[in-house]
TIKOL-21065 format. One line per 8 residues: number of its first residue (from 1); their letters; for each residue x, y, z of C-alpha. Coordinates in steps of 0.02 Angstrom, whole numbers, padded with zeros to 5 digits. Each point is the difference from the previous one (the first is absolute). Layout:
N
NUM = A = X,Y,Z; ...
This chain:
498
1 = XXXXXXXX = 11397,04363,06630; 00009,-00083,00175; -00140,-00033,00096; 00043,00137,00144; 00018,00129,-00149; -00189,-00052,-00061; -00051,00036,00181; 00098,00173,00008
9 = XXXXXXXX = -00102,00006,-00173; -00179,-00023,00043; 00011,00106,00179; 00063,00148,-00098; -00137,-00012,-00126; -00130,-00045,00140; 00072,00135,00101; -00022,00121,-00167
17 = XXXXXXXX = -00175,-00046,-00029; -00060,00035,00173; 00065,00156,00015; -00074,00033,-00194; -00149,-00043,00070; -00007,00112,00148; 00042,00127,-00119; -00159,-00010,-00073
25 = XXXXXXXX = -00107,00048,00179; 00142,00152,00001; -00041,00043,-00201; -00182,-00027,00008; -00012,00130,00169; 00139,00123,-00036; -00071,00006,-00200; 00168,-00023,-00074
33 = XXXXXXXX = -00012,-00117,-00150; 00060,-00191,00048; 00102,00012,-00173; 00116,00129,00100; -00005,-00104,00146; 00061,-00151,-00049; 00143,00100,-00136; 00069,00054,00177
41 = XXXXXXXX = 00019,-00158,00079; 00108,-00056,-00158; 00078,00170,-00006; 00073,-00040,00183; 00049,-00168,-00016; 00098,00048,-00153; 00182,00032,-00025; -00025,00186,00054
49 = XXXXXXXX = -00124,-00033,00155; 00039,-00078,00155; -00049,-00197,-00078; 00170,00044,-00112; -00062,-00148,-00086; 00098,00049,-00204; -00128,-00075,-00142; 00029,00064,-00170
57 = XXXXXXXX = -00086,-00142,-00091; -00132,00078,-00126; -00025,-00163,-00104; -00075,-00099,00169; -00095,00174,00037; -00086,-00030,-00153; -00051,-00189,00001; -00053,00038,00169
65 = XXXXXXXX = -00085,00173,-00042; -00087,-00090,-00134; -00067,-00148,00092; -00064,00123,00151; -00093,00070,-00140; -00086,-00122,-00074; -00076,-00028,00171; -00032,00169,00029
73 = XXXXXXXX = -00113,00002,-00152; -00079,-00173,00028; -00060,00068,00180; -00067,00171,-00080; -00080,-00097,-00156; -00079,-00096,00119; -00071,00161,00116; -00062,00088,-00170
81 = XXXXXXXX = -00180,-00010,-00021; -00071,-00030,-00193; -00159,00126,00037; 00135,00132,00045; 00115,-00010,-00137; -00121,-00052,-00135; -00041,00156,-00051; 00163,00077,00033
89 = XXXXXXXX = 00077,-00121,-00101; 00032,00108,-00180; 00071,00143,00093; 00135,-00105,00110; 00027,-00088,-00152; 00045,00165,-00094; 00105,00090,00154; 00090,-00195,-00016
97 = XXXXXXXX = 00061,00043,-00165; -00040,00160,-00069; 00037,00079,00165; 00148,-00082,00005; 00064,00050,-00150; -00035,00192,00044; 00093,-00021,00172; 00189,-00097,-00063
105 = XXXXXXXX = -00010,00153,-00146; -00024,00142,00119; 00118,-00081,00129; 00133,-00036,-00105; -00001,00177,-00092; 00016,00054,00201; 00118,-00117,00034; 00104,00064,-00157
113 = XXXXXXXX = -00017,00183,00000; -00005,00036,00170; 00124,-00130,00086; 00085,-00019,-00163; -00003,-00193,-00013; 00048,-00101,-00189; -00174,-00025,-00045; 00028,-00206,00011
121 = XXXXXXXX = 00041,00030,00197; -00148,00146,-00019; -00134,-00125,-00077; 00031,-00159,00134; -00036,00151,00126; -00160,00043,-00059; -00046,-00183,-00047; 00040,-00045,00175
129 = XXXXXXXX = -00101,00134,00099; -00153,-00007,-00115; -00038,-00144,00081; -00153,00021,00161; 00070,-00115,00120; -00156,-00134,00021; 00048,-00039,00200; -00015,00191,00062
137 = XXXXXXXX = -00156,00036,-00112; -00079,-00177,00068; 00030,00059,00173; -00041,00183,00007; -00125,-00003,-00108; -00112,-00143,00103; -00012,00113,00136; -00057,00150,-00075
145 = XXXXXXXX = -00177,00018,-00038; 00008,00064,-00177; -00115,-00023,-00132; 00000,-00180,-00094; 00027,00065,-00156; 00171,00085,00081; 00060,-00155,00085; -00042,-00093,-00157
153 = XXXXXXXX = 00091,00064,-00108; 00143,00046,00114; 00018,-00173,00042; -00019,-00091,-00188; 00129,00136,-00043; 00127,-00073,00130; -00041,-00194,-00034; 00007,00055,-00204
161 = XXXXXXXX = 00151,00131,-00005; 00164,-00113,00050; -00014,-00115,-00139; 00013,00127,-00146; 00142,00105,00110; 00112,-00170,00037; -00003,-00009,-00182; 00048,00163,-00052
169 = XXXXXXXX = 00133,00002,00147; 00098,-00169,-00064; -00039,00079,-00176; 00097,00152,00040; 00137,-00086,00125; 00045,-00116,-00157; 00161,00054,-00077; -00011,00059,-00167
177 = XXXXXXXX = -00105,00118,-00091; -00167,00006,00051; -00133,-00098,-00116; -00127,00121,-00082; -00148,00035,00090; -00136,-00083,-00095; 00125,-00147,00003; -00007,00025,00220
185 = XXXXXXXX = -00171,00034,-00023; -00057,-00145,-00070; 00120,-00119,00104; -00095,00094,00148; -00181,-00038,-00083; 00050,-00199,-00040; 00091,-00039,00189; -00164,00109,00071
193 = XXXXXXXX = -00130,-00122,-00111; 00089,-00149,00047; -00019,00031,00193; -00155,00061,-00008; -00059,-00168,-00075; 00111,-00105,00097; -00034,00088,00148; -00214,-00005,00003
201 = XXXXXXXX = 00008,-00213,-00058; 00115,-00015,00137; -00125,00089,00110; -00157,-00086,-00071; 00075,-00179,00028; 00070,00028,00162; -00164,00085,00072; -00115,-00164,-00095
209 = XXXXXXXX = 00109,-00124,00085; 00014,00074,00167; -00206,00013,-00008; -00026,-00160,-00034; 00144,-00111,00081; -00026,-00025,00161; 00172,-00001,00074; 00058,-00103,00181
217 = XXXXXXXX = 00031,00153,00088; -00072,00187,00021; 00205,00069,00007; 00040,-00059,-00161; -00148,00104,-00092; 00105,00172,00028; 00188,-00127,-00042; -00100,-00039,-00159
225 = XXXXXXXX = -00065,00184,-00053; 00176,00071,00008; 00067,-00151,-00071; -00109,00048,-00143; 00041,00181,-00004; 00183,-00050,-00015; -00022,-00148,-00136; -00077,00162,-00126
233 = XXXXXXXX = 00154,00114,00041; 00099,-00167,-00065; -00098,-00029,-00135; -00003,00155,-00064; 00194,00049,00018; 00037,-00174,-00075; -00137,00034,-00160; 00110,00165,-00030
241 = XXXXXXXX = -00139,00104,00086; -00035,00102,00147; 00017,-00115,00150; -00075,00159,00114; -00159,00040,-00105; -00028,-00184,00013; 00001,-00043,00172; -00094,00182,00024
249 = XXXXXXXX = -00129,-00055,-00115; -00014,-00183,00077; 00002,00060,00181; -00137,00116,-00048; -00098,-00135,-00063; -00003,-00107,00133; -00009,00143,00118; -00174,00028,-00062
257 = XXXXXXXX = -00057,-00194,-00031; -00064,-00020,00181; 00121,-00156,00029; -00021,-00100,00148; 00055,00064,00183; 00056,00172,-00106; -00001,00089,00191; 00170,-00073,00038
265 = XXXXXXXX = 00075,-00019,-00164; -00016,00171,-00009; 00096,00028,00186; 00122,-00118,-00059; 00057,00097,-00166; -00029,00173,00096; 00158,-00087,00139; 00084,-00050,-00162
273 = XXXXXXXX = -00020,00168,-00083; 00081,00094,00144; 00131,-00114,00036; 00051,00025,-00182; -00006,00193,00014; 00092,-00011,00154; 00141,-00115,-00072; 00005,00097,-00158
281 = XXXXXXXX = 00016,00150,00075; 00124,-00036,00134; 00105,-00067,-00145; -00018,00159,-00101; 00067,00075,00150; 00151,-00097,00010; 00046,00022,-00170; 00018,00195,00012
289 = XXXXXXXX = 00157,00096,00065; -00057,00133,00085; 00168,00093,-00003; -00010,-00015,-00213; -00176,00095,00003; 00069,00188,00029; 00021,00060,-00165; -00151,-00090,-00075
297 = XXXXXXXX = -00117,00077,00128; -00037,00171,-00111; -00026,-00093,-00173; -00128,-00129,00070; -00082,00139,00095; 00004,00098,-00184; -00066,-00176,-00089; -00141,-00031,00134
305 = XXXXXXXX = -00058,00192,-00014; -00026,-00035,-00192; -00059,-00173,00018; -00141,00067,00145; -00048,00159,-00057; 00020,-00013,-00193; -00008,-00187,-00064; -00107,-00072,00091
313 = XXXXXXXX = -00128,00127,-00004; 00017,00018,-00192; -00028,-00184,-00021; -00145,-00003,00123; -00097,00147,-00122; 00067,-00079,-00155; -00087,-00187,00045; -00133,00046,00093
321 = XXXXXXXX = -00091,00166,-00063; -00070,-00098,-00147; -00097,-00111,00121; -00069,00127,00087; 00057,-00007,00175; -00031,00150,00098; 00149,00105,00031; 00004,-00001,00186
329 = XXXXXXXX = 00021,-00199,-00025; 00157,00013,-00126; 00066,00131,00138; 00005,-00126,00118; 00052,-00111,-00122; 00158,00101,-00053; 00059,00012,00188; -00030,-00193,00026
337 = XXXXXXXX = 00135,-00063,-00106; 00078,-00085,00132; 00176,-00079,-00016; 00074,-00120,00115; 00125,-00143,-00009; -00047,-00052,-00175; 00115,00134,-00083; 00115,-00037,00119
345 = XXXXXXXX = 00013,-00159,-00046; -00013,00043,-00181; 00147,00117,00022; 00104,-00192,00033; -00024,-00047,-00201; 00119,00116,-00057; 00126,-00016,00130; 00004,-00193,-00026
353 = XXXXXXXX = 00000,00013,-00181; 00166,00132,-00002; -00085,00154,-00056; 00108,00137,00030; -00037,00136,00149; -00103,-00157,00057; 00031,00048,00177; -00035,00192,-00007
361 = XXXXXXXX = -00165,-00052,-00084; -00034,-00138,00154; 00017,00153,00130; -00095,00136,-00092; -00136,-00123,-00018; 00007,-00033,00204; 00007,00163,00034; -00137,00051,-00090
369 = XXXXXXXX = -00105,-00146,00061; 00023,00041,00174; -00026,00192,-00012; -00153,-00009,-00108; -00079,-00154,00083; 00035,00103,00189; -00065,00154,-00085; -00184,-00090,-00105
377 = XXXXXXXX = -00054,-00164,00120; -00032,00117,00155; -00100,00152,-00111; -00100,-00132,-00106; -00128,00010,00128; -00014,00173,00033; -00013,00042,-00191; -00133,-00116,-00011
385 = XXXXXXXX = -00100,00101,00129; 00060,00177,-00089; -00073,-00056,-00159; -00156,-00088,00087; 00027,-00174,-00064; -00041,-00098,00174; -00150,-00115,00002; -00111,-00053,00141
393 = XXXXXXXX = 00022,-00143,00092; -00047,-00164,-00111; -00095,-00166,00079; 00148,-00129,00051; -00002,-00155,-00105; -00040,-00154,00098; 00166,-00099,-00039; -00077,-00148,-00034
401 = XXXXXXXX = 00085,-00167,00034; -00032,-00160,-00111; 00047,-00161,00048; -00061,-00140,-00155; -00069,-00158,00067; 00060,-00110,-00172; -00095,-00159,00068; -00171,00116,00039
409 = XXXXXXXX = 00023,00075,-00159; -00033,00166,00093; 00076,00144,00086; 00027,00076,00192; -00010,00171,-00012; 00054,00130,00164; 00010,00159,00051; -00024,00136,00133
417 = XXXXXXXX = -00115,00140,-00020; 00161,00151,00026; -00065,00198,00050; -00078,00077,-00135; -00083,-00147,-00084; -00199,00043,-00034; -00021,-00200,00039; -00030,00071,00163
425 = XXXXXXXX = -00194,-00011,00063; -00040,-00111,-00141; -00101,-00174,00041; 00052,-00178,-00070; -00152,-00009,-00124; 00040,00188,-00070; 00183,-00045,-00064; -00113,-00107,-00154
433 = XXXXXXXX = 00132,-00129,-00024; -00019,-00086,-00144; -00068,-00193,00015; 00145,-00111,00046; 00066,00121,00123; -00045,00016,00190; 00079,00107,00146; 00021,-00162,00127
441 = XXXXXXXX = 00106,00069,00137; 00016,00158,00101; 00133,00060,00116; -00033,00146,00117; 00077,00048,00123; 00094,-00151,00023; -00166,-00125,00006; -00045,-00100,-00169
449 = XXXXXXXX = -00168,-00025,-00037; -00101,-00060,-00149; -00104,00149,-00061; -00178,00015,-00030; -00083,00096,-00159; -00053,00135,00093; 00198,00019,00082; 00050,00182,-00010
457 = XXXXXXXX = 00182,00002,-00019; 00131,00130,00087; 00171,00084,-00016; 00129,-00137,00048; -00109,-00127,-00035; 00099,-00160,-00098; -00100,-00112,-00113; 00024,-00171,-00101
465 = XXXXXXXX = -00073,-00024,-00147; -00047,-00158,-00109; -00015,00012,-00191; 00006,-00120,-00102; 00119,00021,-00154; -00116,00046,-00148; -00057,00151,00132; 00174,00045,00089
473 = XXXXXXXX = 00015,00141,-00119; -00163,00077,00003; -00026,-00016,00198; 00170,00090,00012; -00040,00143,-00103; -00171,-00005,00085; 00099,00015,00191; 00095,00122,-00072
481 = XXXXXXXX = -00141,00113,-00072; -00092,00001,00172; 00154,00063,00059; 00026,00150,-00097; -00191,00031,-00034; -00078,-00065,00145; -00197,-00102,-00017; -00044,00121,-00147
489 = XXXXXXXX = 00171,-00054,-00105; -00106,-00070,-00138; -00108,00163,-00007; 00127,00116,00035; 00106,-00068,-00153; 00143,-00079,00091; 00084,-00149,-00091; -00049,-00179,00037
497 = XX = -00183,00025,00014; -00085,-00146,-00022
């Protein structure tokens, strides 16, 4: 490659980006899912849109599809709070398997009897699909204001569900007969194990180290934290586990380890996150032929009606009735089994391992993507307010910034009080710090000034705080209590009462 064609190179792809980006103003106001957005722009660059650029290579799909991935779920490990999930954490881990389970049998027998697929083309089908796509539940689901428990568990299903399908997909794309299932089963249950425990010592390292090394710069904390998301997807693949449990598990740890300037570590992965959605998907949409997609348009309309109104409801009751959850919640649940680009890129394995009707299984699985994700992203919302699942508005966290000072053996601590926040009207003294911890420096309205005790502080108002480092911890959770609970937090129950 010359030097003029790397030019011709990087103002395509800069050229492709910006108008990906744009496309996210136009998605975000017009309601149509980005995931459709971005398909498009690949769809017309392709061989059959007015780009006629011809690619046809599904092995580089897949490295690529897989790497945009493992970014994906290091930026939504590191969004997911522990107190959310905790609880939800046994019934995401059951729709993970169980549900799983329920959904590639349901959707293959569909896939079989009604489309009249070989039951090996029938299985990868339903292996593929039965997989919620982690980047459209991530970003739907953050901007609906559902119940914790709901967003929980929707969102530890989508970190937890793609390892156990990659497996059975590869499983069933491998030529020859098919091992027995408690044979798969327990293959799934040892490469599961072995991420899991890969992935949270990754995660506990990463977040000690970053906590207490002090490094030169603050724009190599968020280099380092996705650095470290990646190093547990390597680990794991290279132990013979699952790489993407791991680096969801790890992220997730250091998402909730409050690690030092975590504000813009958290912008950076979010950029990172969407430029891998948006290269992932405009790839996806190169790799289709639209002309091919005619007579595969009925049986993936056929699959996704079974898949949507039969499987995944099934598995939803099956895993979740015997922890009580209320049925308006698993309704919601059933209709939030959002797919995006991970079957999609799923749907590559077989074609680069030679399985045959490869292709035909490729644009069913597009299809169906695209239909279903056009026809449940948009009514997610208003199902939520049918079944009466919104919640009030909750107190904005503080997004608090901490610099360490290694020398001083202490930390810089800063943050503005943002709308909402019931730090508002509360004086210096009645934020009970604990001893080793001061508020020295205000900033309203443009003027600094050092506050006195009796300092009532305002909306908009930014502060600096000194701690020193056997308190950091405690005068966070304390600033963060206020916050949410206001002068009463202690009384009134909130966490980090002191």
């Amino acid at each position: 490659m010359t030097v003029h064609d790397l030019n011709q190179l990087l103002l395509v792809c800069s050229l492709v980006l910006l108008v990906a980006v744009a496309a996210v103003r136009i998605s975000s106001r017009s309601g149509l899912p980005s995931l459709l957005v971005y398909l498009g722009i690949g769809v017309l660059m392709g061989q059959d849109g007015i780009g006629g650029i011809r690619f046809d290579d599904a092995e580089l799909t897949q490295v690529i599809g897989y790497a945009a991935l493992v970014v994906i779920l290091a930026e939504g490990g590191l969004g997911t709070k522990w107190k959310e999930i905790k609880p939800a954490l046994p019934a995401a881990s059951a729709l993970a398997l169980a549900g799983v389970t329920v959904s590639v049998g349901v959707t293959a027998a569909a896939a079989h009897y009604l489309v009249g697929l070989e039951w090996r083309q029938a299985l990868i089908i339903g292996a593929v699909v039965s997989s919620t796509d982690a980047a459209a539940v991530f970003s739907v689901l953050r901007k609906i204001p559902l119940p914790a428990r709901v967003t929980g568990t929707l969102e530890a299903e989508s970190g937890f569900n793609d390892a156990p399908v990659v497996i059975l997909v590869v499983a069933f794309s491998e030529h020859g007969p098919i091992e027995h299932w408690y044979v798969l089963a327990g293959e799934i249950a040892l490469e599961l194990a072995i991420g899991a425990a890969i992935g949270i010592a990754v995660g506990w390292l990463g977040s000690w180290g970053l906590r207490h090394v002090a490094l030169p710069a603050s724009g190599l904390y968020p280099i380092a934290v996705m650095a470290i998301a990646v190093t547990a997807y390597a680990a794991g693949a290279m132990a013979h586990g699952s790489g993407f449990l791991a680096v969801y598990l790890a992220s997730m740890m250091m998402g909730n380890a409050k690690l030092p300037h975590w504000p813009a570590t958290r912008g950076f992965a979010d950029g990172l996150g969407w430029i891998a959605q948006i290269g992932m998907f405009v790839l996806l949409g190169l790799l289709v032929t639209p002309h091919e997609l005619g007579d595969d348009i009925v049986p993936a309309l056929l699959i996704g009606l079974a898949l949507t109104m039969v499987a995944r409801p099934l598995s939803v009751v099956v895993c979740l009735t015997p922890f009580r959850v209320p049925w308006r919640e698993q309704a919601l649940m059933s209709w939030a089994g959002l797919r995006g680009a991970v079957p999609i890129i799923l749907a590559t394995i077989p074609m680069v391992g030679g399985v045959e009707d490869s292709r035909r299984i490729f644009n069913i699985v597009f299809v169906l993507v695209v239909v279903y994700t056009l026809v449940q992203g948009p009514t997610l919302p208003w199902l939520g307010r049918t079944l009466d699942l919104g919640r009030g508005p909750e107190a904005a966290d503080l997004g608090i910034e901490s610099a360490p000072l290694e020398r001083l053996r202490g930390h810089l601590l800063s943050f503005a009080i943002p709308e909402g926040s019931k730090m508002h009207g509360v004086e210096i003294n009645e934020l009970r710090l604990p001893a080793g911890a001061a508020v020295t420096l205000v900033v309203r309205d443009g003027k600094s000034f050092v506050p006195l005790p009796t300092t009532v502080l305002r909306l908009g108002d930014e502060l600096l705080v000194v701690a020193t480092d056997p308190v950091r911890d405690a005068a966070e959770r304390r600033l963060r209590a206020v916050g949410a609970g206001g002068k009463l937090a202690g009384w009134l129950g909130t966490n980090g009462s002191v």
